[in-house]
C-alpha positions, 0 to 999 in steps of 0.5 A: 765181361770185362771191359777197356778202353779198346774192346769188351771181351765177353767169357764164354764157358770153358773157351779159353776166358780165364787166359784171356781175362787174366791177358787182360787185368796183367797187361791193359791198365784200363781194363776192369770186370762189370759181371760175370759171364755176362752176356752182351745183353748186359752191356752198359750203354755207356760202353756200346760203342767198343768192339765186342771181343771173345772166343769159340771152341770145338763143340766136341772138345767142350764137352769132354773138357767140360765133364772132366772139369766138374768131375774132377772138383770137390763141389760140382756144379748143379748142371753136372750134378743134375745130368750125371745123376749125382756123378753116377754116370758115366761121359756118354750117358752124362754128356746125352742128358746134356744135350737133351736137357732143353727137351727133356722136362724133368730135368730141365725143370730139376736144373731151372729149379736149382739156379738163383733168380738174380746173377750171382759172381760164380759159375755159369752164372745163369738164372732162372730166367736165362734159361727160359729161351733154352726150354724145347729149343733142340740145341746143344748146351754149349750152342745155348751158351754161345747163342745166349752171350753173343746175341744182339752183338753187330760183328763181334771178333770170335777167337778160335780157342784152338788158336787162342794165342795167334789170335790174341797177338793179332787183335793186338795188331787190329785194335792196337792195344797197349802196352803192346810189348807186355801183353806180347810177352804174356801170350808168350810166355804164360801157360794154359790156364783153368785146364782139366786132365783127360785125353784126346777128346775124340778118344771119349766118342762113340759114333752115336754120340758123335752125331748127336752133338753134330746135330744139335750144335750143327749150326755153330759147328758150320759157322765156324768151320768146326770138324771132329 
């Protein structure tokens, strides 16, 4: 979360925040962090008032992104660990744990078993209890992830990551933020940020794990217009 004299822009996983959070600490001399993945729960009070500001991706592509992301790092986190057995398995058995994790019991209590009990400064900083609304819920992961960092916010602007700079250069506009001439010139010219190698995301998807992830994140993928 980090917050200005504008907007509080939350950081939704793997969604395009890091470009966002790194928009904001070159270019907005007011801004600065209070948490980390916080959601809008956390807000301090002092704050409510600001518009909330943050960003959505295509279910589909975040999963891909995400499971080369933690594949392709030295030290994996515990959920990848946890649902790749240890890195063992590959995309589609990974990525059909993931999204059975609320449902499956042995490793959901695995997973819950391995988060600290306070929020740390790393990851997804999730806790032990954070995930305790996720338990047989029958949503996707990201769903979980979305749902939890946005609840309770009255309108908040969601930015597409697949038009992440378009829509970054239009907040400018609707909030008028300034500087308004430096933070134009970073959504021109700095390049894409936190990024992962890996092809396509639909080259990933068999037809069967194609419907599974329509199905548990159905709601968000309507919400937002989102199709494979």
């Amino acid at each position: 979360m980090i917050v200005c004299n504008k907007f509080i822009f939350l950081h939704l996983q793997k969604s395009g925040g890091t470009f966002v959070n790194k928009m904001m600490a070159s270019c907005i001399p007011y801004a600065r962090p209070i948490g980390y993945h916080f959601p809008y729960k956390e807000v301090p009070k002092s704050f409510a008032r600001l518009p909330i500001v943050g960003t959505v991706r295509n279910p589909w592509d975040y999963y891909v992104s995400w499971y080369h992301f933690q594949s392709q790092v030295d030290e994996p986190r515990a959920l990848f660990m946890c649902v790749s057995k240890n890195n063992t398995l590959n995309f589609e058995e990974t990525i059909l744990n993931l999204l059975s994790l609320s449902e499956n019991e042995q490793l959901f209590t695995e997973f819950q078993q391995q988060l600290p009990t306070q929020y740390m400064d790393q990851g997804i900083n999730l806790t032990q209890a954070c995930l305790d609304p996720y338990k047989n819920s029958g949503d996707g992961f990201y769903s979980f992830l979305y749902n939890r960092l946005y609840q309770g916010a009255s309108d908040p602007i969601i930015i597409k990551m697949e038009q992440l700079r378009e829509g970054l250069n239009s907040l400018v506009e609707q909030l008028q933020l300034q500087p308004k001439q430096k933070i134009k010139a970073f959504l021109c010219d700095a390049p894409n940020m936190n990024t992962s190698k890996h092809n396509n995301y639909q080259f990933y998807y068999s037809n069967a794990l194609k419907l599974r992830v329509a199905s548990v994140d159905a709601e968000l993928i309507e919400q937002h217009h989102y199709l494979f």
